[in-house]
MDTraj code that builds the backbone (N, CA, C; nanometers):
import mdtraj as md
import numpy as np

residues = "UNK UNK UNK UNK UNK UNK UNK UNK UNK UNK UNK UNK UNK UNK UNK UNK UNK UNK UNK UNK UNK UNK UNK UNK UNK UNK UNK UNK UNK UNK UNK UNK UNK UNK UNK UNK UNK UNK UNK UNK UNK UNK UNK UNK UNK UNK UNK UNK UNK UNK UNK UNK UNK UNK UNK UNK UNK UNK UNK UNK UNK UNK UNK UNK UNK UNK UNK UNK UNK UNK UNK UNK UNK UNK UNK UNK UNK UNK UNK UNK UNK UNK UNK UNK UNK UNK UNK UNK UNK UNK UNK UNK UNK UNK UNK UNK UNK UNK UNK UNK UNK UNK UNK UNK UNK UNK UNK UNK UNK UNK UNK UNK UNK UNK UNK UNK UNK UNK UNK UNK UNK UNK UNK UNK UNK UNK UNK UNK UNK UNK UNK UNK UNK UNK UNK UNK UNK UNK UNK UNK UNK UNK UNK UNK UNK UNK UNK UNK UNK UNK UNK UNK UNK UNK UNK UNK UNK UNK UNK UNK UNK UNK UNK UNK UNK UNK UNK UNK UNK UNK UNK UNK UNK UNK UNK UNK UNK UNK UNK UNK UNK UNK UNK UNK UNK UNK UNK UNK UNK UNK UNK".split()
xyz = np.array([
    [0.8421, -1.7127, -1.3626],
    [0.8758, -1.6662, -1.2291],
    [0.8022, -1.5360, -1.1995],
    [0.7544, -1.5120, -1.0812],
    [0.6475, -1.4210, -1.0432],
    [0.7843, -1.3114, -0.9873],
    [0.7421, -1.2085, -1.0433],
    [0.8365, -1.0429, -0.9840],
    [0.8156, -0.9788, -0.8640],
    [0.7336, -1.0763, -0.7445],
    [0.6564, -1.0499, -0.6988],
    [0.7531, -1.1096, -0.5157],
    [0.7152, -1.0113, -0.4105],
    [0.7811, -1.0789, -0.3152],
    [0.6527, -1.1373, -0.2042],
    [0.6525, -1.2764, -0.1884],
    [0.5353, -1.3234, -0.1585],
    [0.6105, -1.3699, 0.0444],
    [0.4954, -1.3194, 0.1446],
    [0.5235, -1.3779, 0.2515],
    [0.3953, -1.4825, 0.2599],
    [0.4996, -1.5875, 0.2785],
    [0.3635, -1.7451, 0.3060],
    [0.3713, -1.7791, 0.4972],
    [0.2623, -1.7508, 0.5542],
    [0.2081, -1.8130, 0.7143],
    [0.1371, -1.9554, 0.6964],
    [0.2438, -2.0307, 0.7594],
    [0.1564, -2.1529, 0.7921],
    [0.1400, -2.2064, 0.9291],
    [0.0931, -2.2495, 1.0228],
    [0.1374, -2.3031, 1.1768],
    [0.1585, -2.4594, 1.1657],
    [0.1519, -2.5075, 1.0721],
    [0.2313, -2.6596, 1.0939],
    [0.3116, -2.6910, 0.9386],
    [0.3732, -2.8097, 1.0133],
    [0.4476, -2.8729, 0.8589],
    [0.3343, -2.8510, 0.8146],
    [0.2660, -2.9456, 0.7697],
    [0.1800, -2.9993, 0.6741],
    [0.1313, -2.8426, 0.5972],
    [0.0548, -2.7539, 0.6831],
    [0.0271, -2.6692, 0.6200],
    [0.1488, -2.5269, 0.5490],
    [0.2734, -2.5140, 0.6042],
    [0.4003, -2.4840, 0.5182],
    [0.4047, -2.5845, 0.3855],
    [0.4052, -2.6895, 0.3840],
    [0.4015, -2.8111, 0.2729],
    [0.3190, -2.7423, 0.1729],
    [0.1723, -2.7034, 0.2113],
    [0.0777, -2.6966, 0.1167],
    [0.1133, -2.5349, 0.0732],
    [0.1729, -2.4756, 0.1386],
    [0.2256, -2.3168, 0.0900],
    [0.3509, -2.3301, -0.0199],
    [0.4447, -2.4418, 0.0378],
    [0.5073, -2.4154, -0.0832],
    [0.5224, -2.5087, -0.1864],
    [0.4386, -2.5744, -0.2099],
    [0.3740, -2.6511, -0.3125],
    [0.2702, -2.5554, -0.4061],
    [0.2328, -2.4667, -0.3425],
    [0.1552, -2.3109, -0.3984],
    [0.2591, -2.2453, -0.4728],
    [0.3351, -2.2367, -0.3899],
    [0.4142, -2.1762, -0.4382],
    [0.5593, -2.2248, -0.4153],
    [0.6145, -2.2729, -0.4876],
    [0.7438, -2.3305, -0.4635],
    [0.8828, -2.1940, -0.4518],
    [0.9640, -2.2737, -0.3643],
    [1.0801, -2.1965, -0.4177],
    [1.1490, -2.1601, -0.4885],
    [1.1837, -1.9993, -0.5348],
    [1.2706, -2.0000, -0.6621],
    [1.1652, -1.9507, -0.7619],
    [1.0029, -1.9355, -0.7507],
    [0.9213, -1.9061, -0.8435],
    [0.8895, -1.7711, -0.8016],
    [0.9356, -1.6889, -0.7045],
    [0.9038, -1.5200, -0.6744],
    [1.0388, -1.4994, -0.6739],
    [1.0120, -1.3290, -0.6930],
    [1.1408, -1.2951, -0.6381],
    [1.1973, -1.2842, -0.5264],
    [1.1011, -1.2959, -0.3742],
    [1.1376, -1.3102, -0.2639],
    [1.0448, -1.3639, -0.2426],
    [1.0423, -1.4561, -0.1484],
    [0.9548, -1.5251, -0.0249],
    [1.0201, -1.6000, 0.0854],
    [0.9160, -1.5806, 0.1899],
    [0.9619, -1.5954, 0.3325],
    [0.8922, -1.6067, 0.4324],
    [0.8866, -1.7644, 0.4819],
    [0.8083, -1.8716, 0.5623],
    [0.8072, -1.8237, 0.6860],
    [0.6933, -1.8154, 0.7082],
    [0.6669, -1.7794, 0.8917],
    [0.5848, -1.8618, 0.9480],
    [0.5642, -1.8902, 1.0642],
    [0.5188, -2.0339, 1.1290],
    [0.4362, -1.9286, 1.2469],
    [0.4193, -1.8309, 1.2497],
    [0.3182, -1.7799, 1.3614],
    [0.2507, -1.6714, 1.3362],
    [0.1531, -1.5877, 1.4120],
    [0.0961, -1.4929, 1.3546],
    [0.1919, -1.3527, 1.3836],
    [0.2888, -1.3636, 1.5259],
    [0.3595, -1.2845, 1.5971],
    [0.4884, -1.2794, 1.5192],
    [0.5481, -1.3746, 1.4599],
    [0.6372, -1.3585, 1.3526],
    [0.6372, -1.3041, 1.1954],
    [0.4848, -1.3443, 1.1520],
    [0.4283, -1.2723, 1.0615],
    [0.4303, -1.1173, 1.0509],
    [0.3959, -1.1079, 1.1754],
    [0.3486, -0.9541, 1.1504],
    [0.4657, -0.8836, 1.2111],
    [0.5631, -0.9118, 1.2691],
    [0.7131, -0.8656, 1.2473],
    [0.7551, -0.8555, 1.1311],
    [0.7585, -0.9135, 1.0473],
    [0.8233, -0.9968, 0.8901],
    [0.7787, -0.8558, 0.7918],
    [0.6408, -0.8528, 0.8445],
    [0.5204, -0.7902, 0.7488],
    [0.5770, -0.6334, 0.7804],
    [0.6766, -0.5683, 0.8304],
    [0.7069, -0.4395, 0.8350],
    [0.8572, -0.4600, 0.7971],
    [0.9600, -0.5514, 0.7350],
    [1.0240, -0.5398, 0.7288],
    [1.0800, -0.5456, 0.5200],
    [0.9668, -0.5546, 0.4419],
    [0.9712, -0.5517, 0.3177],
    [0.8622, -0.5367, 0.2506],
    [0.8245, -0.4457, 0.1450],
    [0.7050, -0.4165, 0.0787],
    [0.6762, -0.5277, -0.0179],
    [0.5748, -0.6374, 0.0251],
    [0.5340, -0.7810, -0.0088],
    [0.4236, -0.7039, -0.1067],
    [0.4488, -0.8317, -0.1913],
    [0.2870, -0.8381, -0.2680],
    [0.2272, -0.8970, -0.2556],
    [0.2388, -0.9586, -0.2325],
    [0.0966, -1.1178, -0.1812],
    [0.1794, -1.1840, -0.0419],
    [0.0863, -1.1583, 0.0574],
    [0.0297, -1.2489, 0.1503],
    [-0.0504, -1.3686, 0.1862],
    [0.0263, -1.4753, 0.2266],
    [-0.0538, -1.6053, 0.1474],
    [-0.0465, -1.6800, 0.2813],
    [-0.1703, -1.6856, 0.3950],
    [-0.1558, -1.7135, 0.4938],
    [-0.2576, -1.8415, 0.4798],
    [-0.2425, -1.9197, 0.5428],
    [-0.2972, -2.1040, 0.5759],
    [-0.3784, -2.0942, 0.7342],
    [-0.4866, -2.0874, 0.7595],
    [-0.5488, -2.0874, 0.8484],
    [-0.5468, -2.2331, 0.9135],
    [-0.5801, -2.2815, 1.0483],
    [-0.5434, -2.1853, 1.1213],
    [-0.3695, -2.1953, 1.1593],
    [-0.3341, -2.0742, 1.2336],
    [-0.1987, -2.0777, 1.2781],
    [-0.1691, -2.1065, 1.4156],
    [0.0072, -2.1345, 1.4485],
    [0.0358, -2.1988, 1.5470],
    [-0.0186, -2.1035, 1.6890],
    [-0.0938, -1.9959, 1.6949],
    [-0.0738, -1.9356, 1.7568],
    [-0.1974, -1.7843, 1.7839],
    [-0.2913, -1.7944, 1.6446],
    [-0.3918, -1.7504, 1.6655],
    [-0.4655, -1.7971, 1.5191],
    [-0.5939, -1.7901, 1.4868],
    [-0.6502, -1.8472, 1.3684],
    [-0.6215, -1.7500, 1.2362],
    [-0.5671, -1.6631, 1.2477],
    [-0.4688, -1.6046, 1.1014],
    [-0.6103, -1.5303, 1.0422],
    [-0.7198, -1.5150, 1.1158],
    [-0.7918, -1.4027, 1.0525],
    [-0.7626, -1.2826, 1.0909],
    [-0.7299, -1.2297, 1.1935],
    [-0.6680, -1.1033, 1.2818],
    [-0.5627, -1.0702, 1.1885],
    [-0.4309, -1.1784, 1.1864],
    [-0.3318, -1.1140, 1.0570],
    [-0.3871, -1.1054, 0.9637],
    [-0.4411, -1.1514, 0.8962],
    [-0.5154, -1.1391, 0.7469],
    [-0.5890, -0.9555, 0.7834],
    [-0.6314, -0.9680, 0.8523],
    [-0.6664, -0.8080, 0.8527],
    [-0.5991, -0.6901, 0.9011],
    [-0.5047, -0.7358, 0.9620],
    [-0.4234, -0.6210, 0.9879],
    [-0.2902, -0.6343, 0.8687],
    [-0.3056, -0.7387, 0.7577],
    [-0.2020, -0.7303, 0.6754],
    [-0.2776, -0.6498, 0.5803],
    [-0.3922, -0.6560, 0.5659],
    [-0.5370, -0.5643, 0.4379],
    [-0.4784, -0.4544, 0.4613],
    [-0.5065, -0.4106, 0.5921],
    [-0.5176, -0.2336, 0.6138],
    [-0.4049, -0.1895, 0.6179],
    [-0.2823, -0.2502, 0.6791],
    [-0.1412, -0.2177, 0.7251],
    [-0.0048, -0.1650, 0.5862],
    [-0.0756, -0.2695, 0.5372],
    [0.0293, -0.3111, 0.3582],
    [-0.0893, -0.2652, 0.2507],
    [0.0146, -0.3089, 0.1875],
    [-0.0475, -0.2614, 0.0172],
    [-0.0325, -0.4143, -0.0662],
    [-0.0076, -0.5439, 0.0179],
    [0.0171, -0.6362, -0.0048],
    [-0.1468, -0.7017, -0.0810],
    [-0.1458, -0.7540, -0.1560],
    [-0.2585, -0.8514, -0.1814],
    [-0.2633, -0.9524, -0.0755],
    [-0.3815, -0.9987, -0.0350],
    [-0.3847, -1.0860, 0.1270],
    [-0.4620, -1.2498, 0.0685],
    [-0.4209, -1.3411, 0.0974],
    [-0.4963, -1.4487, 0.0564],
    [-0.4821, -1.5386, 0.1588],
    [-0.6234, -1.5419, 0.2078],
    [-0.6634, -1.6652, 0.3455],
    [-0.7048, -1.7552, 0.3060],
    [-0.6205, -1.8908, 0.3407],
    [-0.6644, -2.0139, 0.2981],
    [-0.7474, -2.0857, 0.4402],
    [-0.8894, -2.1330, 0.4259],
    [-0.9644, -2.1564, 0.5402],
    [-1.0285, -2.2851, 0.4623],
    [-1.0400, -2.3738, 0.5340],
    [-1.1253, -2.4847, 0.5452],
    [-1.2950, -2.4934, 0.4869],
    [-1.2903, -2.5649, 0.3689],
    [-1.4275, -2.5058, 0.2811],
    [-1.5603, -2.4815, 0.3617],
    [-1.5765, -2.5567, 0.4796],
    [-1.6832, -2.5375, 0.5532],
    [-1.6960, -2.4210, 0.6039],
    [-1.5809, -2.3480, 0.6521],
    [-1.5714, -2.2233, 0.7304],
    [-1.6010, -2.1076, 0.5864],
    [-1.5304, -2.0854, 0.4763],
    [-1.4958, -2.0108, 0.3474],
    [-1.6272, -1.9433, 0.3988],
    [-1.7451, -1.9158, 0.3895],
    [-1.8463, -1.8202, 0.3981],
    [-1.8626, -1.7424, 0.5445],
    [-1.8416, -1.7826, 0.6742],
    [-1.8252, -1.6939, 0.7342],
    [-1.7102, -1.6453, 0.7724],
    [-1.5887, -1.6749, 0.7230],
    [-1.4689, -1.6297, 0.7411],
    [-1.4357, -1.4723, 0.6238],
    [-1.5314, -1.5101, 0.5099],
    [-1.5608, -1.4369, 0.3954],
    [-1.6172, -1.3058, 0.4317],
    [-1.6967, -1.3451, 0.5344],
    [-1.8245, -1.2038, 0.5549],
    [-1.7524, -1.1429, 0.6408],
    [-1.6446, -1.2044, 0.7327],
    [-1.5699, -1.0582, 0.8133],
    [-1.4244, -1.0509, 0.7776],
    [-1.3440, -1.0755, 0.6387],
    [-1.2686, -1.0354, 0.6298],
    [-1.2875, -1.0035, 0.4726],
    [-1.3800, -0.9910, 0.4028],
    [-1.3860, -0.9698, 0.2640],
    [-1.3468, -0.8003, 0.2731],
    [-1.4225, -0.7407, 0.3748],
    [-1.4692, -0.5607, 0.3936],
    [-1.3096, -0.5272, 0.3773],
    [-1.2351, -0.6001, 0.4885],
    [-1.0565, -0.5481, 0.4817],
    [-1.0246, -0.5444, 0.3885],
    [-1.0440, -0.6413, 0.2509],
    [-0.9746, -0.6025, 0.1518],
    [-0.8974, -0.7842, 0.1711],
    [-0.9724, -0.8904, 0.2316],
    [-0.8818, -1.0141, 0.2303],
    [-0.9749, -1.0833, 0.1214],
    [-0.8719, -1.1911, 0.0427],
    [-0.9501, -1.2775, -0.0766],
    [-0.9239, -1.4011, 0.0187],
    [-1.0670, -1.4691, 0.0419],
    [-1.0953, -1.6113, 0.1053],
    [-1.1086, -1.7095, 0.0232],
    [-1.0098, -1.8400, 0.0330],
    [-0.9872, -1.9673, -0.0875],
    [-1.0224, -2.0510, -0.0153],
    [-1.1049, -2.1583, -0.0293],
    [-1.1859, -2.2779, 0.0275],
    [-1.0475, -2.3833, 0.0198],
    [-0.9947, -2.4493, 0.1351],
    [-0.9460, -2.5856, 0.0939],
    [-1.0095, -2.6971, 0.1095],
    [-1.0108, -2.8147, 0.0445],
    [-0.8574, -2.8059, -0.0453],
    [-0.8279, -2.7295, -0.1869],
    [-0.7100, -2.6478, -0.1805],
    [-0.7424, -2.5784, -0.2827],
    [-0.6134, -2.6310, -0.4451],
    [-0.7069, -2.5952, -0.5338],
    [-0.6362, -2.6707, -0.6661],
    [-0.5484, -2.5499, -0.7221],
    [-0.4471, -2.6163, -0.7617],
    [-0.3058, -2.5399, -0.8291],
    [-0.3802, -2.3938, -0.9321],
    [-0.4704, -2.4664, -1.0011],
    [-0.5531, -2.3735, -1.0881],
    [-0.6550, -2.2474, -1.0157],
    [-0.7379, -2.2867, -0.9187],
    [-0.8458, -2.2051, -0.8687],
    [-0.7232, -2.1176, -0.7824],
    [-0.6293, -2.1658, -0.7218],
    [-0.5361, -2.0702, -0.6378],
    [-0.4524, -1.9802, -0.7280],
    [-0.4055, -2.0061, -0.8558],
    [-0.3660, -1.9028, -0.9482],
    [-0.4469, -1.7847, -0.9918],
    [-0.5643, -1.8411, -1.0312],
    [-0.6491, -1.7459, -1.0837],
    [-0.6988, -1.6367, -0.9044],
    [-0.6899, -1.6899, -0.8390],
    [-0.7308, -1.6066, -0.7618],
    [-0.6060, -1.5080, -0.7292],
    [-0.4508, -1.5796, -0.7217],
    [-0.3487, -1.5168, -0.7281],
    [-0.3522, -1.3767, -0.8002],
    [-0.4051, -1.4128, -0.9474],
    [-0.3552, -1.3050, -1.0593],
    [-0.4870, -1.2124, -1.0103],
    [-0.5919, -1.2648, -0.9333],
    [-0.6970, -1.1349, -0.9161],
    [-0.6239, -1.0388, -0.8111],
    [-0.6136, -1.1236, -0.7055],
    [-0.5640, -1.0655, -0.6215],
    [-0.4530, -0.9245, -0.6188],
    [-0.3080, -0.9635, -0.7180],
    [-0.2163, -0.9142, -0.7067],
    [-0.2836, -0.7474, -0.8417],
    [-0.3715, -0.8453, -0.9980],
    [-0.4227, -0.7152, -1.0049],
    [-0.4703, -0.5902, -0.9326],
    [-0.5804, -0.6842, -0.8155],
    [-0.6304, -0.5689, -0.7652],
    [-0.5613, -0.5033, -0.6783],
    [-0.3992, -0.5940, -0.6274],
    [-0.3056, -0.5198, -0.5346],
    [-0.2581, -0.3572, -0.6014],
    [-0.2107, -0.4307, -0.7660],
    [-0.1845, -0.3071, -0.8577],
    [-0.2436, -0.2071, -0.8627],
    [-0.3517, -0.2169, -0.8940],
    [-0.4876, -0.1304, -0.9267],
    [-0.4969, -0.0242, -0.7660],
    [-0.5300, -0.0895, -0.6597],
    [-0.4675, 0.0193, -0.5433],
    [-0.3429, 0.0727, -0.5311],
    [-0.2232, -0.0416, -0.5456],
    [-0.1147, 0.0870, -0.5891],
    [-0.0953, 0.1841, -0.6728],
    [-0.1613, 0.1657, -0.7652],
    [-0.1410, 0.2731, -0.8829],
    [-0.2768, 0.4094, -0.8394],
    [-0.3554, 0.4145, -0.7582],
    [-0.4092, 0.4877, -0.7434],
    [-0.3933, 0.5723, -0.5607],
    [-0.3456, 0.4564, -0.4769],
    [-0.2172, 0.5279, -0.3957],
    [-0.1404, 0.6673, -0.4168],
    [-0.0442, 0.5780, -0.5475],
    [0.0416, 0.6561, -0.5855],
    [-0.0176, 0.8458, -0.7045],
    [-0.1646, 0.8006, -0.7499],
    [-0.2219, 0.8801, -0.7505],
    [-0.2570, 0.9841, -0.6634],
    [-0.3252, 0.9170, -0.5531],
    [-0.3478, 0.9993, -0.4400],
    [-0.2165, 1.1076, -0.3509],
    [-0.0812, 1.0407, -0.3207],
    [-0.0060, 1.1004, -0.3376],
    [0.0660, 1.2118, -0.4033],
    [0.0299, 1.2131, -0.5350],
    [0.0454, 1.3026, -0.6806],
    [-0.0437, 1.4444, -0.6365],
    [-0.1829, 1.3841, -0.6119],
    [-0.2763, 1.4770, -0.5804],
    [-0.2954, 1.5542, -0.4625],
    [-0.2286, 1.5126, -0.3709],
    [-0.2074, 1.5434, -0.2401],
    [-0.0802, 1.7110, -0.1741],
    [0.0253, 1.6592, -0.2673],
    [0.1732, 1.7045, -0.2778],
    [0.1239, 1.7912, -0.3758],
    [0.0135, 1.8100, -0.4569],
    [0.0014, 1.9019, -0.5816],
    [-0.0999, 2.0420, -0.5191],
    [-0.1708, 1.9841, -0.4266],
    [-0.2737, 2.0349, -0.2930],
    [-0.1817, 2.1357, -0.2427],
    [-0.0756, 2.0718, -0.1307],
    [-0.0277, 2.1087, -0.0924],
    [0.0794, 2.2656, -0.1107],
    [0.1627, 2.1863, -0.2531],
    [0.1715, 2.3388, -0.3267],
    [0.0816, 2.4366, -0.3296],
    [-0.0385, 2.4285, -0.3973],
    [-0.1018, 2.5207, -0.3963],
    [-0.1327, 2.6095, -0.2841],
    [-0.1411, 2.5451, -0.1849],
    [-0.1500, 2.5772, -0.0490],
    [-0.1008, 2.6830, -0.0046],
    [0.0669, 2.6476, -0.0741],
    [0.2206, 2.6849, 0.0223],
    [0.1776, 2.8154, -0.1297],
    [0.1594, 2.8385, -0.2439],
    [0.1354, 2.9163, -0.3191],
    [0.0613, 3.0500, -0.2701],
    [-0.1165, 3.0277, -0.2453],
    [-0.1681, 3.0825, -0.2190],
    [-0.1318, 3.1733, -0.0708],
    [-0.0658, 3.1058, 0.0305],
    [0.0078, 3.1528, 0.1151],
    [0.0662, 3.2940, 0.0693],
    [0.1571, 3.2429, -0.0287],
    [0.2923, 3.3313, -0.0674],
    [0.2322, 3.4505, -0.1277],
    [0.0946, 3.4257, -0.1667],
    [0.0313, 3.5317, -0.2461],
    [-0.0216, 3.6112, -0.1485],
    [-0.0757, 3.6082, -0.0286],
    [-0.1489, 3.6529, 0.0783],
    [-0.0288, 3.7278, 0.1292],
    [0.1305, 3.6939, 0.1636],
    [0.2007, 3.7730, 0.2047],
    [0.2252, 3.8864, 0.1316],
    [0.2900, 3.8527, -0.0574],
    [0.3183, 3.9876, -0.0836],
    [0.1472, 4.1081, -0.0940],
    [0.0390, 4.0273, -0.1326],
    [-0.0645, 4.1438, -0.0677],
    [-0.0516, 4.2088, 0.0563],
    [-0.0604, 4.1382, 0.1677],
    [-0.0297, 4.2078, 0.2870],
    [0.0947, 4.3309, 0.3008],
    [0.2301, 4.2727, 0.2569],
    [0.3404, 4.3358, 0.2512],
    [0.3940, 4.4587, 0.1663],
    [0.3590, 4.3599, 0.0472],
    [0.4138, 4.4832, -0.0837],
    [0.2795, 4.5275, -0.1635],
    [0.1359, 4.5464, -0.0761],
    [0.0449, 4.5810, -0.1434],
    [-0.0127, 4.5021, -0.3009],
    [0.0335, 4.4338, -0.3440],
    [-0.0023, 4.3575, -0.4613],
    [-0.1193, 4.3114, -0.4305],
    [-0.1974, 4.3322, -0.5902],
    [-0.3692, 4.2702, -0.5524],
    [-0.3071, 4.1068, -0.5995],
    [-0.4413, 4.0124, -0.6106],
    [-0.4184, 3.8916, -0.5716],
    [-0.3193, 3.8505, -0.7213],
    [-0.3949, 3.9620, -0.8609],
    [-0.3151, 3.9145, -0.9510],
    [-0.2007, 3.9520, -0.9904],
    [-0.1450, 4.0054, -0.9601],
    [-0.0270, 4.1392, -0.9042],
    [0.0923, 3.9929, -0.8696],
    [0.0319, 3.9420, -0.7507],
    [0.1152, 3.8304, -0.6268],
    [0.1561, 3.6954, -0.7164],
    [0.0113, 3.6493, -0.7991],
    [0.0252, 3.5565, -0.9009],
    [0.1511, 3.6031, -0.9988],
    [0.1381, 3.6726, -1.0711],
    [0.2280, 3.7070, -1.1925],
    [0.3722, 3.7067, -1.0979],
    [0.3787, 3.7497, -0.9854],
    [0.5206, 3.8035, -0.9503],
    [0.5837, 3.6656, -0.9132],
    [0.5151, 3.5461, -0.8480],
    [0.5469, 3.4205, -0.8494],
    [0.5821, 3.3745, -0.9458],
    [0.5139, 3.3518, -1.0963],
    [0.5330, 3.2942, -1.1887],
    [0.6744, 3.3700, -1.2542],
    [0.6735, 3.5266, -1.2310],
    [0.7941, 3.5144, -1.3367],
    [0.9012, 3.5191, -1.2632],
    [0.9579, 3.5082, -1.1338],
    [1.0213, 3.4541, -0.9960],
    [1.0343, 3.3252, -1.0863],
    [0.9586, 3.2264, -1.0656],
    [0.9767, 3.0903, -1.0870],
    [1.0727, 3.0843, -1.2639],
    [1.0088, 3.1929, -1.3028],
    [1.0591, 3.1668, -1.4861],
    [1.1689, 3.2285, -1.5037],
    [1.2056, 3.3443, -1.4221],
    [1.3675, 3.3641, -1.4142],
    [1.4666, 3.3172, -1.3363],
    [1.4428, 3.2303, -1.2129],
    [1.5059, 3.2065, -1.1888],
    [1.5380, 3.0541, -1.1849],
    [1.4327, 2.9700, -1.2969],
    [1.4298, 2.8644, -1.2793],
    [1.4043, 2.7920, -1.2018],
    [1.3146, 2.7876, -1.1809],
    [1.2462, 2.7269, -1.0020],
    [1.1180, 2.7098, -1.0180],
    [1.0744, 2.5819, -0.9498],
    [0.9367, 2.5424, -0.9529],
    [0.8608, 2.7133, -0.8593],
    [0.7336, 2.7137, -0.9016],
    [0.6669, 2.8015, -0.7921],
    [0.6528, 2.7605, -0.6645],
    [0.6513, 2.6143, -0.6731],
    [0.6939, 2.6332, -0.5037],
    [0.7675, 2.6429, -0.4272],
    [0.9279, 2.6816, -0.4861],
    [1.0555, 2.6921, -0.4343],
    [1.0193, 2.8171, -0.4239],
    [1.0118, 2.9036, -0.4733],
    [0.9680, 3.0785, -0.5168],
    [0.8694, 3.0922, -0.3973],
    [0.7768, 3.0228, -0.3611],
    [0.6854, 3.0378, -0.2592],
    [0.7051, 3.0645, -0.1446],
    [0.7775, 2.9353, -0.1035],
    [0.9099, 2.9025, 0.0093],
    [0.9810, 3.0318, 0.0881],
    [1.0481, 2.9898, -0.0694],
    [1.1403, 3.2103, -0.0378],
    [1.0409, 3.2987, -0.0012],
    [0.9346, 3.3277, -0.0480],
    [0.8506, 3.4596, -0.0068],
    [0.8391, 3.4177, 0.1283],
    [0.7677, 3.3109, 0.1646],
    [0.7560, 3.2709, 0.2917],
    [0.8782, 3.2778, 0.4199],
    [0.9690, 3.2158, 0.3585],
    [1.0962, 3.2665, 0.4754],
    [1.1474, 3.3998, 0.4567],
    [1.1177, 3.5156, 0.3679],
    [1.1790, 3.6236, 0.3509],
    [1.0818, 3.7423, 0.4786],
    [0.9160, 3.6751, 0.4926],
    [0.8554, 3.8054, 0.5215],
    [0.7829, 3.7348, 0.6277],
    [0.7780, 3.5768, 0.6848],
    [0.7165, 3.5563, 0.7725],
    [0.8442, 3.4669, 0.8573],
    [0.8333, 3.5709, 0.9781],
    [0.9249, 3.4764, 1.0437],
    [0.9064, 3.4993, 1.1727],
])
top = md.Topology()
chain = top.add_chain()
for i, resn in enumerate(residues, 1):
    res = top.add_residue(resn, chain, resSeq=i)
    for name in ("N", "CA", "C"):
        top.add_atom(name, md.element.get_by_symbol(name[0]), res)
traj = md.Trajectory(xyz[None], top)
């Protein structure tokens, strides 16, 4: 069973049939059938999916538009199933988004393996997301730091290393990250 919460788009029986024959029920931990592109992309803001597994075309537009606004929008892995004749130019304008294009008819096997690429490479951007975040919020401190250092220079005359030390041992006596300590300087002398 996949740990994985998968939304499947199809616009007819037949092609719902071939989605959950992909993927049957009971084999993710969530999944949830949508029959349009306008219902899709409602659906698609209401739970953090990992794979997107849309059946071209749909009841309602040809499911390359969702396929790309599910790339950029989510953190979902995106998989467009298109008609083998089409697979190469459907490829060249949605590969750039970040969509994986599967030729049908497609076999239980070639659709797994593309599955497990897919959802790797879903990982592989989340985990460096969540990097970027790390690095961002760590920026930011410094930011709100260097700030705090510019006030007590201005205020209490401290040179820059003077401002440093008085943060750090702020933070070490009173138990507090330096950027809680920062904070305080900041609401104490700028207001």
């Amino acid at each position: 069973m996949l740990q994985e919460n998968v939304l499947l788009v199809g616009g007819t029986e037949k092609s719902r049939a071939l989605l959950q024959a992909l993927i049957p029920p009971g084999s993710c931990a969530m999944s949830r059938m949508c029959q349009s592109g306008g219902e899709a992309r409602r659906v698609m803001q209401e739970t953090d999916w990992s794979l997107i597994l849309i059946n071209t075309p749909l009841s309602d537009e040809s499911g390359l538009e969702l396929a790309m606004e599910a790339a950029e929008q989510t953190m979902a892995a995106v998989l467009l199933l298109v008609k083998a004749e089409l697979t190469d130019t459907v490829a060249d304008r949605v590969e750039a988004s970040g969509v994986m294009v599967i030729a049908k008819p497609v076999s239980r096997q070639v659709f797994e393996q593309a599955q497990r690429f897919a959802l790797a490479a879903r990982n592989r951007l989340t985990a460096l997301h969540a990097e970027n975040e790390r690095l961002e919020k760590k920026m930011a401190e410094l930011r709100l730091i260097d700030r705090a250092k510019c006030v007590l220079i201005q205020y209490l005359g401290m040179t820059e290393q003077q401002a440093h030390r008085h943060i750090e041992k702020q933070a070490m006596d009173t138990r507090q990250t330096k950027a809680i300590v920062a904070r305080n300087i900041l609401a104490t002398y700028e207001m």
